[in-house]
C-alpha positions as semicolon CSV with decimal commas, in nm:
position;residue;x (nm);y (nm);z (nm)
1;X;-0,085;-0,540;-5,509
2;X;-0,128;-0,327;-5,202
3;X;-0,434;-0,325;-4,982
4;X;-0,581;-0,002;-4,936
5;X;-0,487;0,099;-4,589
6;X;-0,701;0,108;-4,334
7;X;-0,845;0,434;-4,142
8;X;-0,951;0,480;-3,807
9;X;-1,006;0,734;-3,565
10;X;-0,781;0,611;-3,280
11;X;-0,499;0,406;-3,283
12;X;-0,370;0,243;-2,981
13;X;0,027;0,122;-2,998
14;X;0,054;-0,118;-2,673
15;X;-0,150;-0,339;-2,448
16;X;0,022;-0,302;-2,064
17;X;-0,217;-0,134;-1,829
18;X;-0,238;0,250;-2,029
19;X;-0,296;0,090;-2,367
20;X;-0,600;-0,120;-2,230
21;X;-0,740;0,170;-2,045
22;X;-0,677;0,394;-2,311
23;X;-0,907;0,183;-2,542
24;X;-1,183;0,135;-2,290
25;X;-1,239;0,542;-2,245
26;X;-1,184;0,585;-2,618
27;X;-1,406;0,250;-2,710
28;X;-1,661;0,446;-2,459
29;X;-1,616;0,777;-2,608
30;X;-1,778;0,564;-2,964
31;X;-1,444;0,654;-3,105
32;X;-1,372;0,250;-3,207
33;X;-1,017;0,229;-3,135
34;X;-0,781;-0,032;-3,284
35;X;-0,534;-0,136;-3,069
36;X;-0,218;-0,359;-3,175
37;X;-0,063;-0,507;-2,863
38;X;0,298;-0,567;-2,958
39;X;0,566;-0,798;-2,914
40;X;0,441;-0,846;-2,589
41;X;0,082;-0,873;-2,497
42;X;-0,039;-0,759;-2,230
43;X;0,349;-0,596;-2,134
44;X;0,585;-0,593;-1,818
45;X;0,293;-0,756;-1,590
46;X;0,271;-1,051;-1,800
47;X;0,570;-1,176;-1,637
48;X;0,493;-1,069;-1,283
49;X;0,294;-1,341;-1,067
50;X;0,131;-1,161;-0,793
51;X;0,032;-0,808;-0,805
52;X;-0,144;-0,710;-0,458
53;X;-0,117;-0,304;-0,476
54;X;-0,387;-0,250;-0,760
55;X;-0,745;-0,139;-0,630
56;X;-1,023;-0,371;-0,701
57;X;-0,832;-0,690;-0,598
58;X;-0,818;-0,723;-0,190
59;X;-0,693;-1,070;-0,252
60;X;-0,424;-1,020;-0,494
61;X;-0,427;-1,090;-0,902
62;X;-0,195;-1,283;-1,111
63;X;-0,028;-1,008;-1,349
64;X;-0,153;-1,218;-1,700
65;X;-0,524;-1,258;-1,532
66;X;-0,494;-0,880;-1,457
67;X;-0,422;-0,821;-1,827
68;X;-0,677;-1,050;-1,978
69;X;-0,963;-0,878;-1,746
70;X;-0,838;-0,511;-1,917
71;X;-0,850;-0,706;-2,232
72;X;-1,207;-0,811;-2,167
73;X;-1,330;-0,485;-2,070
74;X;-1,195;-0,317;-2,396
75;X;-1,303;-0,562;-2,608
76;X;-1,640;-0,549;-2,430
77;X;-1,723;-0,165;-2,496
78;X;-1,569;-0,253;-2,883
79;X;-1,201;-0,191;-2,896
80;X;-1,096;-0,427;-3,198
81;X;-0,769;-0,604;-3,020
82;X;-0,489;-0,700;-3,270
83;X;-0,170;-0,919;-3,226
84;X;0,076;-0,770;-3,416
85;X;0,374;-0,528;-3,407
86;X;0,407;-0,169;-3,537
87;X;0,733;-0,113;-3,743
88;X;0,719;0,208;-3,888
89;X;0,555;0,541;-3,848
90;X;0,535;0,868;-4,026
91;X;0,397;1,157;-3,813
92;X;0,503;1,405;-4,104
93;X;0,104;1,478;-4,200
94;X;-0,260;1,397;-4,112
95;X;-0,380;1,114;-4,092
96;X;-0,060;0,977;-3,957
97;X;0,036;0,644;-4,127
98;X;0,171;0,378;-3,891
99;X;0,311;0,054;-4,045
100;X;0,203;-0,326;-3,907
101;X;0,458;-0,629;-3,958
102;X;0,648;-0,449;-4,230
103;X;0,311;-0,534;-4,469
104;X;-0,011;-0,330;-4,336
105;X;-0,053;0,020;-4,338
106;X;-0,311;0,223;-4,111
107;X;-0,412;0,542;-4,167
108;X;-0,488;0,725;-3,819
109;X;-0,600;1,072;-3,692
110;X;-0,496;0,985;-3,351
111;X;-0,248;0,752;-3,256
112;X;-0,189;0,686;-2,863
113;X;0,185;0,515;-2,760
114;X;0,166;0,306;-2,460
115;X;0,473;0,071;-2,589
116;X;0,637;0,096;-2,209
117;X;0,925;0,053;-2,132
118;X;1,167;-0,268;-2,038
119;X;1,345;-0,370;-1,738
120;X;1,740;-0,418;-1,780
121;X;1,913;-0,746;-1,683
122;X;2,208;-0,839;-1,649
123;X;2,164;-1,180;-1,818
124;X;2,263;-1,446;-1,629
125;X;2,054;-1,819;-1,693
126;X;1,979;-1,833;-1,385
127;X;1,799;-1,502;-1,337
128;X;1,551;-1,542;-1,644
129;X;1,484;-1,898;-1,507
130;X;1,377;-1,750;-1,143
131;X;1,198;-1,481;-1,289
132;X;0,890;-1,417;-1,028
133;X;1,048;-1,677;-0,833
134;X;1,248;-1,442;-0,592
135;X;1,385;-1,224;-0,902
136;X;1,268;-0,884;-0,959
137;X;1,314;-0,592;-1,129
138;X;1,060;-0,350;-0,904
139;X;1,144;-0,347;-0,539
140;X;0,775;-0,096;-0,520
141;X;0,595;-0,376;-0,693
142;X;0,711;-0,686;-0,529
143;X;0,912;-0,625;-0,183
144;X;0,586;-0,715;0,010
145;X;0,684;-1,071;-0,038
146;X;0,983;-1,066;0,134
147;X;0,905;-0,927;0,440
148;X;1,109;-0,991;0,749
149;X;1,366;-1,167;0,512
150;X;1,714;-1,148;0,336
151;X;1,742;-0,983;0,022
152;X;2,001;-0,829;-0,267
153;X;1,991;-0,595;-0,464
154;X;2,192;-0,503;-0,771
155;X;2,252;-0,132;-0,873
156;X;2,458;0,230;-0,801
157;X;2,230;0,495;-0,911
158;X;1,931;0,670;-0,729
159;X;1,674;0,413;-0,817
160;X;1,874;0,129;-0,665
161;X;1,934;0,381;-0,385
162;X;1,574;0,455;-0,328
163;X;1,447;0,078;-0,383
164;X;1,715;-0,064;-0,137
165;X;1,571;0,186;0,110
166;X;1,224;0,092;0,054
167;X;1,340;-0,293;0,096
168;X;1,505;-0,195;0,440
169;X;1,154;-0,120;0,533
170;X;1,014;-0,398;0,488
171;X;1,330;-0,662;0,507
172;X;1,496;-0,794;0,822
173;X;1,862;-0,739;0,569
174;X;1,940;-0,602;0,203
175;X;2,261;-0,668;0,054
176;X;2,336;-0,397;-0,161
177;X;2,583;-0,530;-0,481
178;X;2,758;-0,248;-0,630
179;X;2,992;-0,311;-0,953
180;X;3,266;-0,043;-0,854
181;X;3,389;0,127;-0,544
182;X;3,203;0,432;-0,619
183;X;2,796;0,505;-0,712
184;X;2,681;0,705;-0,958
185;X;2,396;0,791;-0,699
186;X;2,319;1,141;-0,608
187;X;2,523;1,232;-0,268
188;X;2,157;1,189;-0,076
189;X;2,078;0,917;-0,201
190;X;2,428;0,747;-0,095
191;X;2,422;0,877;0,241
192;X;2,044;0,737;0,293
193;X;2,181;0,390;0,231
194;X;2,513;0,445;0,367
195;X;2,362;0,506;0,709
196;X;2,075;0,294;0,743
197;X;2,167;0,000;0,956
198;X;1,960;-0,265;0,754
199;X;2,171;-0,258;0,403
200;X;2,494;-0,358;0,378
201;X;2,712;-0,237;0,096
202;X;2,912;-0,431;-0,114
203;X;3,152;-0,249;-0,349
204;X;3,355;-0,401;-0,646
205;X;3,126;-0,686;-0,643
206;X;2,985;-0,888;-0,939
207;X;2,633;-1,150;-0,931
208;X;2,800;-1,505;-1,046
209;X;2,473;-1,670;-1,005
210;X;2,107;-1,680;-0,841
211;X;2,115;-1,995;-0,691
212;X;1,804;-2,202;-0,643
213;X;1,572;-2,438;-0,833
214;X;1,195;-2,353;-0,795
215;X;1,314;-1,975;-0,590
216;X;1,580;-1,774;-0,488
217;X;1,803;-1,909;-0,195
218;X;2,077;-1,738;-0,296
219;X;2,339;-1,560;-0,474
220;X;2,720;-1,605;-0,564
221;X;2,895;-1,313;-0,591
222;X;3,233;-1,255;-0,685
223;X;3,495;-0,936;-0,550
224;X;3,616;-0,799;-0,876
225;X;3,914;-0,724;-0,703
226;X;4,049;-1,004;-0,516
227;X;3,883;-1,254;-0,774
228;X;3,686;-1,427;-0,459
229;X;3,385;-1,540;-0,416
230;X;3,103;-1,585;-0,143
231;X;2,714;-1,709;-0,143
232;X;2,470;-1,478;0,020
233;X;2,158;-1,667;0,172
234;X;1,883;-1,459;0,048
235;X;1,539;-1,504;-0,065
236;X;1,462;-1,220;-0,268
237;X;1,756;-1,104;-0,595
238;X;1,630;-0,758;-0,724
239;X;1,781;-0,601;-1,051
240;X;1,809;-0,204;-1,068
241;X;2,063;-0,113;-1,282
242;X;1,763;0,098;-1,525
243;X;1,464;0,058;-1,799
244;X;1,493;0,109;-2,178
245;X;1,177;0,224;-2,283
246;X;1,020;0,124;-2,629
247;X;1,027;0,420;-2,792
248;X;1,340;0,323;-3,090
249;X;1,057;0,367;-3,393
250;X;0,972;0,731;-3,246
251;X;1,313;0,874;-3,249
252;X;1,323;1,136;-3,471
253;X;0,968;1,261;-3,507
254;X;0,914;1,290;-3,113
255;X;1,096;1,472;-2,802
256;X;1,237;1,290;-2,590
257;X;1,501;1,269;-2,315
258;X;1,864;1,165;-2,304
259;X;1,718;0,787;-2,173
260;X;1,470;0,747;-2,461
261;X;1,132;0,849;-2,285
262;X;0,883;1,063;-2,425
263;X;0,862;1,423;-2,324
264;X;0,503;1,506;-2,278
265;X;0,343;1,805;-2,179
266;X;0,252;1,883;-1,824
267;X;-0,076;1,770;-1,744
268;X;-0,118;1,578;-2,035
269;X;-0,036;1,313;-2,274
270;X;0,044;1,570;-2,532
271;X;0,335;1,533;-2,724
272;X;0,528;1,788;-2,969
273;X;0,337;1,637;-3,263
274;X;-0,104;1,728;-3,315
275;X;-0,278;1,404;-3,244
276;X;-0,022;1,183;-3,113
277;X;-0,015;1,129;-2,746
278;X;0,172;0,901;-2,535
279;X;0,103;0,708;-2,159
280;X;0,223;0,470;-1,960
281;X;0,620;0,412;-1,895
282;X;0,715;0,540;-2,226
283;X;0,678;0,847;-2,113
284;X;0,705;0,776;-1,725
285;X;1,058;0,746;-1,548
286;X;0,969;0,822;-1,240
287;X;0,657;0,612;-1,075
288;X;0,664;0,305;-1,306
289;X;0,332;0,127;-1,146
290;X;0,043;-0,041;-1,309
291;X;-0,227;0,203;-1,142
292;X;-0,048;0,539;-1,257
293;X;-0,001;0,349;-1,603
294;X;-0,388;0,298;-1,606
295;X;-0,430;0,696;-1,510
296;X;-0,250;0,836;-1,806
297;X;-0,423;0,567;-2,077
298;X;-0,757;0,764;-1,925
299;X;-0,587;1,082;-1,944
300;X;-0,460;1,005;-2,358
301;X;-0,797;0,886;-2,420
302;X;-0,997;1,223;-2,291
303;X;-0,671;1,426;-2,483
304;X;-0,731;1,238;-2,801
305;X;-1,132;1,255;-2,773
306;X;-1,121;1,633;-2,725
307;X;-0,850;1,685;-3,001
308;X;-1,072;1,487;-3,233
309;X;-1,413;1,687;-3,140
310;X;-1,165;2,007;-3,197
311;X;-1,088;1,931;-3,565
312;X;-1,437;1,834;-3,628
313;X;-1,546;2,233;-3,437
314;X;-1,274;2,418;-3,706
């Protein structure tokens, strides 16, 4: 027989950096949020080592420690933190119901999405096996490490464009590793590479391998013309050939763009359907970082706190 499903006021799909704030505004607000943290606890910083460019940590923070302190603090002001993963939704009526491992079903009049979004790889061994070792997928995030040093980077549209050129800043050389002989790279964007001394282009050029054992050393690339190939001593490998954000179960009932993210509205975590707001890198393409992550969990909180005191006023 079926449980009765379960209501609550706020329900929080994600556990990165917006879904944790998120729950401690809305935990503050007395609003008890539930929060189900997905396939992957804690998200994208899980997997990185050292983060250095969030405020409140002069000396740097592991990326899981980071996530268990946001943890802490939800759980502290009451946020009831589940493991599980949501499966299905139906944002036809209110309360919306949302679906838990294919068996539970919650019944919620506000449902926050903070399910980010995923790096792409390209899938080689040897890259999962160095991950925060010398491989990256967030030049922003982690090019501090590398500084005065050798580094490639793999990718032909604008972000690759704008990350190499934020490497070149920092890096004494950056290999660029582009698959064809052409980018898909606005025409800026090209020519900002193109002329800056520090990155060197190479075009019809595959990644074999990352070599090293405990970090990068280097890479073995391979022309995909001539068939040859060459090791690069570098340091530092970083992937930007794109994200995929988590946003599959949504498609349908929300807007969103050609790539998959959620179209909110501007200034605020709105989106087309009452009472279900979305933060975080599901709905942002463009910055990506922990701290602006953080910002719009606040800013769905304060949205679904004010939509909830509005249906309670009519």
């Amino acid at each position: 027989m079926n449980k009765e499903a379960e209501k609550v006021k706020v329900l929080i799909i994600g556990s990165g950096p917006a879904g944790y704030t998120a729950a401690i505004y809305a935990s503050r607000a007395g609003l008890n949020p539930l929060l189900y943290t997905g396939g992957q606890p804690g998200g994208q910083l899980t997997i990185t080592n050292d983060v250095e460019n969030y405020p409140g940590y002069p000396d740097g923070v592991m990326g899981p420690q980071m996530m268990e302190d946001f943890k802490k603090q939800a759980e502290r002001f009451g946020t009831d933190v589940r493991y599980g993963m949501v499966t299905a939704v139906d944002f036809s009526s209110r309360p919306h119901k949302v679906t838990v491992d294919d068996q539970s079903e919650i019944l919620a009049e506000t449902v926050i999405i903070s399910t980010g979004a995923s790096a792409k790889w390209l899938g080689l061994e040897s890259e999962n096996k160095l991950n925060g070792k010398g491989v990256s997928a967030c030049a922003v995030c982690d090019g501090f490490f590398f500084r005065n040093q050798h580094v490639a980077i793999v990718g032909a549209g604008d972000t690759a464009c704008e990350e190499a050129s934020y490497l070149a800043n920092i890096c004494e050389k950056v290999y660029m590793l582009v698959r064809r002989d052409e980018m898909r790279a606005s025409q800026i964007m090209q020519q900002r590479v193109k002329n800056n001394p520090k990155i060197e282009i190479l075009w019809n050029t595959e990644t074999e391998e990352i070599l090293g054992e405990e970090e990068v050393s280097g890479v073995r690339i391979k022309n995909t013309l001539s068939g040859e190939t060459q090791e690069l001593a570098v340091t530092g490998f970083f992937v930007a050939i794109g994200h995929q954000p988590n946003t599959q179960i949504f498609e349908g009932m929300l807007d969103m763009n050609e790539s998959g993210y959620i179209i909110t509205r501007p200034g605020s975590t709105k989106t087309n359907i009452e009472g279900v707001f979305a933060c975080g890198d599901a709905q942002d393409h463009v910055y990506r970082q922990a701290v602006t992550a953080a910002g719009t969990g606040c800013m769905s909180a304060l949205d679904a706190e004010r939509f909830l005191a509005e249906q309670e006023l009519s």
